[in-house]
C-alpha positions in Angstrom: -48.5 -18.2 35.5 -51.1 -20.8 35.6 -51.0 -24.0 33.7 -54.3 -24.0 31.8 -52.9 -21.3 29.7 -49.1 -22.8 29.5 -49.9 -24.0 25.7 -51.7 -20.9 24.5 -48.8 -18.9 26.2 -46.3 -21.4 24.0 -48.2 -21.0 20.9 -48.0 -17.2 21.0 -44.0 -16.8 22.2 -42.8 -19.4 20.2 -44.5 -19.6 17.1 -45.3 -17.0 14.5 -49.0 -15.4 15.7 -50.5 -16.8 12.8 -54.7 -16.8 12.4 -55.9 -20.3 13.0 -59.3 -19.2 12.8 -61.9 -21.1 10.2 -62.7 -18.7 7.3 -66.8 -19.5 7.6 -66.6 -18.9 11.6 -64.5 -15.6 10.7 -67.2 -14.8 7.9 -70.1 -16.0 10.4 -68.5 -13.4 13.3 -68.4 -10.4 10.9 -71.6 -11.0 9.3 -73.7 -11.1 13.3 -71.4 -7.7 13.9 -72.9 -5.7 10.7 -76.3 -7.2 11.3 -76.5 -6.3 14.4 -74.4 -3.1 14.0 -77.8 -0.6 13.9 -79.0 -1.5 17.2 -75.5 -1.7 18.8 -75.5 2.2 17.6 -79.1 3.0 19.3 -77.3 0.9 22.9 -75.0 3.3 22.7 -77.1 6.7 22.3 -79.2 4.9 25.1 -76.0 4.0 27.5 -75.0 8.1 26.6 -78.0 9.4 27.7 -78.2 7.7 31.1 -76.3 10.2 33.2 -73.8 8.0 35.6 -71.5 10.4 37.2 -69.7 7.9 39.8 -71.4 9.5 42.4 -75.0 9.6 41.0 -75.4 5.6 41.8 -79.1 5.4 40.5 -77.4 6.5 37.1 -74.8 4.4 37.5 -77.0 1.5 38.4 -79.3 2.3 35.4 -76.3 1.4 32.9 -75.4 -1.4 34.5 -79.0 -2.7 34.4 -79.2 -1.4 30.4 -75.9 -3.8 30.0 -77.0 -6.5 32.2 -80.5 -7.4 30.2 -78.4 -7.7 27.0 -75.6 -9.8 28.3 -78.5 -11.9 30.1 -80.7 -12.1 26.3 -76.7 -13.4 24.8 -76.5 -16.1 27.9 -74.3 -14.7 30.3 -75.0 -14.8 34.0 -75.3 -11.1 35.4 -74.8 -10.3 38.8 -74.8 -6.6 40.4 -72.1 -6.4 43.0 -73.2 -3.6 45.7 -70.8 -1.0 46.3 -72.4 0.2 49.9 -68.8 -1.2 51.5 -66.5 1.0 49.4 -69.1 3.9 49.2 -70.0 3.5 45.5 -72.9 2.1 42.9 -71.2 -0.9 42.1 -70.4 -2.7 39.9 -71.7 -5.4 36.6 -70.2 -8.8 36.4 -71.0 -11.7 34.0 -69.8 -15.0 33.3 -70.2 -17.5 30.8 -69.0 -21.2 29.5 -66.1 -23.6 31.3 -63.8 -24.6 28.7 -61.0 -22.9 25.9 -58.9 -19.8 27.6 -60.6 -17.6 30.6 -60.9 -14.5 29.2 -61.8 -10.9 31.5 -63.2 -8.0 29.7 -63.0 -5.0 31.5 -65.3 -1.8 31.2 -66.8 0.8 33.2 -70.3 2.4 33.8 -69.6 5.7 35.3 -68.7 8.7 34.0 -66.8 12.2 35.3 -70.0 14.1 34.8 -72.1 14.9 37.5 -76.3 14.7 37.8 -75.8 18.3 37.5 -73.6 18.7 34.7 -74.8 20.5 31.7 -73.3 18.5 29.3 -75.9 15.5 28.9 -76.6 15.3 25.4 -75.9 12.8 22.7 -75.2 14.8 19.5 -74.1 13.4 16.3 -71.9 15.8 14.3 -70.3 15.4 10.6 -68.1 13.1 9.2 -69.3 10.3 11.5 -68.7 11.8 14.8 -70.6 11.8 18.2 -70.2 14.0 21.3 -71.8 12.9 24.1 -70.8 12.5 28.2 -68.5 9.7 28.5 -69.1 8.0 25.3 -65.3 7.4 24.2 -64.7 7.0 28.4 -65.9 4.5 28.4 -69.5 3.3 27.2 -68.2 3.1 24.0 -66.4 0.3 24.8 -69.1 -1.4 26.8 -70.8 -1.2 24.1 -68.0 -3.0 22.0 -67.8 -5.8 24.8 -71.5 -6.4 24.4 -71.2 -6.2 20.1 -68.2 -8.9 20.8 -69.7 -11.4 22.7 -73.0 -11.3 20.9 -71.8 -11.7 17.7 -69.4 -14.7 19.0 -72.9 -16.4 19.8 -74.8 -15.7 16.8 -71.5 -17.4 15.1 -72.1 -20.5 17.3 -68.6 -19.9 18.5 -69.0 -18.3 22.2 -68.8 -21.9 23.8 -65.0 -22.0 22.7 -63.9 -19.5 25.2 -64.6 -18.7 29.3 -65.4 -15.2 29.5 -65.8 -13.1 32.4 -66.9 -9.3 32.1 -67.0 -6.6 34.6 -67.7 -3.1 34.6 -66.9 -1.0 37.0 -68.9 1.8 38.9 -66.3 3.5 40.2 -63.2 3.8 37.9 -63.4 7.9 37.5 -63.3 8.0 41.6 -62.8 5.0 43.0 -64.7 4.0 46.3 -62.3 3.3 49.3 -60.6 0.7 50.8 -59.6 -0.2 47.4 -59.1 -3.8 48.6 -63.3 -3.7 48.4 -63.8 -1.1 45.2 -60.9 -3.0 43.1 -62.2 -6.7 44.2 -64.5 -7.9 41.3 -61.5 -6.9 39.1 -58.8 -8.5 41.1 -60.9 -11.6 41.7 -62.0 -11.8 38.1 -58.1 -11.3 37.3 -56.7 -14.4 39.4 -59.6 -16.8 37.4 -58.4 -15.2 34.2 -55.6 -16.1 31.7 -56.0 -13.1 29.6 -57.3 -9.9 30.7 -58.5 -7.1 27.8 -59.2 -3.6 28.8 -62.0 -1.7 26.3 -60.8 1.5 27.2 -59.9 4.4 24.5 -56.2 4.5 25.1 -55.2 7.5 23.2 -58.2 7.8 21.1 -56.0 6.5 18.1 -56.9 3.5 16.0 -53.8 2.5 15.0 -52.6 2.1 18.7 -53.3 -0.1 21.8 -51.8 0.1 25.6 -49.5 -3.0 26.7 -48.3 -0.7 29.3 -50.2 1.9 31.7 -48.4 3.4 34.7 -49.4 3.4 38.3 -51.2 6.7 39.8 -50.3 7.0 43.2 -51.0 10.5 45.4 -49.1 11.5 48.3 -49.1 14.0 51.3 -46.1 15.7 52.4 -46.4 17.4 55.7 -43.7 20.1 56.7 -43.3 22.1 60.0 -40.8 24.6 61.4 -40.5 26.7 64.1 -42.1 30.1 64.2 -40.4 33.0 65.1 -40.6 36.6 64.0 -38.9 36.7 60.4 -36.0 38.8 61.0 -34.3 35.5 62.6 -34.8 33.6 60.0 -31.6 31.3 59.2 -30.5 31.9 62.8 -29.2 28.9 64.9 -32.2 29.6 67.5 -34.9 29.3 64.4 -33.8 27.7 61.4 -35.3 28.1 58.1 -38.8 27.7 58.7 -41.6 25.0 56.8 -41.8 27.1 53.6 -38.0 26.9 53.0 -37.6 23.0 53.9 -41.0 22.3 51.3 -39.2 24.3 48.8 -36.0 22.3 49.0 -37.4 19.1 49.2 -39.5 19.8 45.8 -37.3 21.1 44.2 -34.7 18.1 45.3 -37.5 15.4 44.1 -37.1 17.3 40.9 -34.0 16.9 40.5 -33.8 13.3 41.3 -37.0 12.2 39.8 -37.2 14.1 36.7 -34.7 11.7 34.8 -36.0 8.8 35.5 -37.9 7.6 32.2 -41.7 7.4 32.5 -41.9 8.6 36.1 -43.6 12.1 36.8 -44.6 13.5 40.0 -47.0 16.5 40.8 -47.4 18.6 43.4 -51.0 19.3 42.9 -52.2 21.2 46.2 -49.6 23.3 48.7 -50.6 25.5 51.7 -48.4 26.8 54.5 -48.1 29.4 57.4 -48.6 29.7 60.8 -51.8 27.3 61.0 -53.3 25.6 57.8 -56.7 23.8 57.9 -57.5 20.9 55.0 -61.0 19.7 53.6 -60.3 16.2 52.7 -63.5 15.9 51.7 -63.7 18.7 49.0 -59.9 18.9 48.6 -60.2 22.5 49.8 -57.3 24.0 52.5 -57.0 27.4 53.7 -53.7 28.8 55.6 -53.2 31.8 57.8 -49.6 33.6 57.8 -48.0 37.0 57.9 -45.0 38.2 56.2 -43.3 39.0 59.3 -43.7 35.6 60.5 -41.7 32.4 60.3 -44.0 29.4 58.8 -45.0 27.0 61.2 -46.8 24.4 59.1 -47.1 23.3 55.4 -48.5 20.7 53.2 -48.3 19.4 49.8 -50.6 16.9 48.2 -49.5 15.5 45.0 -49.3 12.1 42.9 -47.0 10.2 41.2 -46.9 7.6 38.2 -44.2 5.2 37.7 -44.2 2.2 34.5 -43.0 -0.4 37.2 -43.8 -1.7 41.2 -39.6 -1.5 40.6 -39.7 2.3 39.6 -41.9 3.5 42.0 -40.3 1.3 44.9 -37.0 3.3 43.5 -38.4 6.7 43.6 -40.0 6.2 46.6 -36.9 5.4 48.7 -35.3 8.8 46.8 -38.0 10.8 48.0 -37.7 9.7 51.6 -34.2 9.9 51.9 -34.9 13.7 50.6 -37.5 14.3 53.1 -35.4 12.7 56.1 -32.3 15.5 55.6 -34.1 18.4 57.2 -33.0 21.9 57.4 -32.4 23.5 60.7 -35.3 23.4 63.6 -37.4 21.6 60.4 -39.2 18.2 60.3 -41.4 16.8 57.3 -43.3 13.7 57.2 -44.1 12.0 53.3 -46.6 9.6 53.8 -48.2 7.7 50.4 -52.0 6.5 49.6 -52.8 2.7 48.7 -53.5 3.5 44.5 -53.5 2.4 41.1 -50.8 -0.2 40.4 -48.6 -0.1 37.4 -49.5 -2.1 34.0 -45.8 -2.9 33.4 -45.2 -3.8 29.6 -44.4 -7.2 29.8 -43.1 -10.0 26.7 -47.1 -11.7 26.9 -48.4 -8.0 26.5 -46.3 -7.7 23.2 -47.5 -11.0 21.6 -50.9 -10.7 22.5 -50.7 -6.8 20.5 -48.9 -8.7 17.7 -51.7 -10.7 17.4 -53.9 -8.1 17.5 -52.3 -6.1 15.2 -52.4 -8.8 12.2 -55.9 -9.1 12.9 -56.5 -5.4 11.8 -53.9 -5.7 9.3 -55.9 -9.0 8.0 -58.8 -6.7 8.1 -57.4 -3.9 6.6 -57.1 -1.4 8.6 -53.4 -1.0 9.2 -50.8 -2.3 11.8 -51.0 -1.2 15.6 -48.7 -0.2 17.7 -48.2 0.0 21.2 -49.0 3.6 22.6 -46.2 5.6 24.7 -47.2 5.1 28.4 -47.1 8.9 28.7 -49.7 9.1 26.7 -52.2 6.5 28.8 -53.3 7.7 32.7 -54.2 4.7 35.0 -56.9 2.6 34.5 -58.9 -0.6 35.8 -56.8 -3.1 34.0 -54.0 -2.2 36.3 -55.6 -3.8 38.8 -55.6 -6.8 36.8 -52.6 -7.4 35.0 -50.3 -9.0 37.6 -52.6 -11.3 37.8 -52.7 -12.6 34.4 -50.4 -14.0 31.8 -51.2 -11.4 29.0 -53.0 -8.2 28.6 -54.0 -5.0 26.5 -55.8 -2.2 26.9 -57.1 0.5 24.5 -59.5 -1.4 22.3 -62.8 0.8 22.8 -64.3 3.3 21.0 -62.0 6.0 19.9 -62.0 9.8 19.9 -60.9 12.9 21.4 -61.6 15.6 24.5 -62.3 12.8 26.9 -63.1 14.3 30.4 -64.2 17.5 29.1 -67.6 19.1 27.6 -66.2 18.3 24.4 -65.5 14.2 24.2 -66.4 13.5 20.8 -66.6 9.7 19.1 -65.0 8.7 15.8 -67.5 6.6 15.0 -66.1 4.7 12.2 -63.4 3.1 14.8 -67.0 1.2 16.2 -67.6 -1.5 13.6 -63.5 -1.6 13.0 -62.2 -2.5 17.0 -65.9 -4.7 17.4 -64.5 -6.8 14.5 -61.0 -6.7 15.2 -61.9 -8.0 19.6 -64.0 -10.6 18.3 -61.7 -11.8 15.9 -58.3 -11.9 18.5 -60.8 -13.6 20.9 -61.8 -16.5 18.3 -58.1 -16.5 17.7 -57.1 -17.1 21.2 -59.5 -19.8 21.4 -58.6 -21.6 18.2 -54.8 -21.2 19.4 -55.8 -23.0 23.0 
C-alpha cells in the first residue's frame, strides 16, 4: 500500500461510504453527460465500425487514434505506445492533473474479429439495442471512459483527481513476452491508487467484478515405450503414453475438481507413435496404429484459479500427479507465463459499496459483486496487485460477446457513464 492513499483507504474501511460530493458539482457532472450524450452515441457507431481485430494493427491503431483526439480536445496527454517488441498494435495511454487520488482506467481497442470477418456492421435493433463487432467488448466502455472524464471537465471538477487511461491493443491475444505487452498496464498500476476496469463483466447492470480469476495454459507432454500392442502391461513395455495421459487427467480431475473456483481444461490432445504440433496455428497431427503401443502424447490446456495461493496449490497437485508414472512412462507438465488472478480483496468490496450507493442514489438499484465463474480474465488482472482497490465490469452491457451476435443494451450507456463519473468525484471528495 502506498501512503498517498492511506486516508482515502481509512475513509472507505472505516466509515460508512457516504456521498461527500456537492449537490451543484453532482448536478454540473450529470448535466455535461446528457448534453453530450448524442455525440458520445455517434463515437461509438464510429469506434464500431473501425474494424480492430488484434491482429489487424492499422485497425487497431485507427481506434486508438479516434480515442486519442478526444482525450487530447478534454486535456489529457496521449501517447501511442508501439507494440513492435511484443508483436502487437499497441497500445493508448493518457494522463492528466497531479493532485487528489491517482486513478487508472483501463480499456481496450481490439476486438476478436478479424479484417476478414463478416461481421462488421453497426446495427441498431428494437428496444434500445445495438449489435455490432466488439461493442460491449469493449469499445463500449472506451467510450464510457471518454463520456467520464469529459463530463468531469465540463463540471470544472477533473483537476480534483490524477487520472491515468490506457487501452490496450492486445487484450483478445496478447503479444508476447507479456513482461512488454502487459507493461503500460503494470506501470500505470504501480503510479495508481485505484485501478477501474470498463469492461462488461457479465453484461448485467446490477453487477460489477471485485474478483476475476487467472487464465493460465499449460502443456503436458507424455511418452512411453512402443512395442507391438499385444505386450501391453507387460514388465518389458509398460502401459504406453495414452494410458499414463489418461490417468494423469483423470487424477487432476479428481483432485482439482473440488477446489472452489478452480477449473482446468484440457483443450487440445494428440498421441501415437510420432505427433507433430503447429504452435503457430494451434494445429497437431499424430500418426498411430492400433496394433501399436503409443510412443508420444500431448495435451494443451489452461487453468483458472481466484488466488496466486490456489493456483500455487493446484499446481504442486498436478506435479506430484505427473511425477508418479506408470511403468516404462515419463510425462513432463510444464506451464505458460499468463493472466494473473484479480483476488477479491476487503478494498475491492468497499470500493463496490461505494459504487453501489451511487446507483442506488441514482436510482437504478443496488450492485452486487458477480460470481468469478461468471467473469474470464481480463487486463485489470494485471493491475490489481498493484493497487489498493479495484473493480471491474463498469462498461457497456449486453450479451453474445465474442460471437456474430454481441448485442448492446443501450440504456446501461447513460446509467454506468453517470454512475463512474459520480464514484470518481466521490473518491476525490473522500481524499
Amino acid at each position: 500500500m502506498r501512503a498517498p492513499c492511506l486516508a482515502l483507504i481509512a475513509t472507505l474501511f472505516f466509515a460508512a461510504p457516504a456521498l461527500q460530493a456537492d449537490d451543484a458539482a453532482e448536478n454540473a457532472i450529470l448535466s455535461a453527460i446528457d448534453a453530450n450524450l448524442p455525440k458520445a452515441e455517434v463515437l461509438l457507431e464510429k469506434a464500431v465500425g473501425i474494424n480492430s481485430g488484434t491482429l489487424n494493427f492499422e485497425g487497431v491503431k485507427r481506434v486508438g487514434d479516434l480515442f486519442s483526439a478526444e482525450l487530447d480536445a478534454i486535456g489529457f496527454t496521449t501517447e501511442w505506445v508501439d507494440g513492435t517488441e511484443f508483436g502487437r498494435a499497441g497500445h493508448l495511454v493518457a494522463s492528466h492533473g497531479t493532485r487528489g487520488p491517482k486513478i487508472l482506467m483501463i480499456g481496450h481497442l481490439d476486438t476478436v474479429f478479424a479484417k476478414d470477418d463478416d461481421f462488421q456492421n453497426f446495427t441498431p435493433l428494437a428496444d434500445g439495442r445495438i449489435k455490432g463487432p466488439g461493442i460491449t467488448d469493449m469499445k463500449g466502455g472506451d467510450v464510457i471512459i471518454i463520456e467520464v472524464v469529459r463530463a468531469l471537465k465540463a463540471a470544472g471538477v477533473l483537476d480534483d483527481v490524477s487520472i491515468r487511461i490506457v487501452m490496450t491493443g492486445d487484450e483478445e491475444s496478447s503479444g508476447k513476452p507479456l513482461s512488454a505487452s502487459k507493461k503500460a498496464i503494470v506501470d500505470a498500476a504501480i503510479w495508481a491508487d485505484i485501478a477501474l476496469g470498463f469492461e462488461d463483466g457479465d453484461g448485467n447492470i446490477k453487477t460489477a467484478v471485485t474478483a476475476r480469476r487467472g487464465s493460465v495454459n499449460w502443456t503436458l507432454e507424455v511418452t512411453g515405450r512402443p512395442a507391438h500392442s499385444s505386450q501391453i502391461f507387460t514388465e518389458n513395455v509398460g502401459y504406453g503414453a495414452v494410458l499414463e495421459a489418461a490417468r494423469i487427467l483423470n487424477s487432476w480431475r479428481v483432485e482439482l475438481e473440488g477446489m472452489e473456483n478452480l477449473t482446468f481444461n484440457p483443450g487440445r490432445i494428440v498421441g501415437g507413435t510420432r505427433v507433430k504440433d503447429d504452435k503457430s496455428t494451434d494445429t497437431a497431427s499424430g500418426f498411430g496404429k492400433t496394433n501399436v503401443v503409443a510412443k508420444e502424447l500431448f495435451v494443451t490446456g489452461g487453468i483458472r484459479a481466484l488466488s496466486p495461493e490456489q493456483l500455487a496449490e493446484a499446481k504442486a497437485k498436478m506435479q506430484a500427479i505427473v511425477a508418479a508414472n506408470l511403468l516404462h512412462t515419463s510425462a513432463t507438465l510444464t506451464f505458460e507465463p499468463g493472466y494473473p488472478p484479480m483476488a477479491p480483496t476487503a478494498g475491492n468490496a468497499k470500493l463496490l459499496a461505494l459504487y453501489s450507493q451511487i446507483s442506488e442514489k441514482l436510482g437504478y438499484g443496488a450492485i452486487e459483486a458477480v460470481n468469478p465463474r461468471k467473469a474470464g480474465a481480463a487486463d485489470i488482472s494485471f493491475a490489481a496487485d498493484h493497487v489498493d482497490m479495484a473493480l471491474d465490469g463498469m462498461g457497456l452491457m449486453g450479451k453474445g460477446g465474442h460471437t456474430k451476435d454481441e448485442t448492446a443494451d443501450m440504456t446501461s450507456f447513460r446509467k454506468n457513464i453517470q454512475k463512474a463519473a459520480l464514484l470518481i468525484h466521490a473518491l476525490a471528495g473522500q481524499q
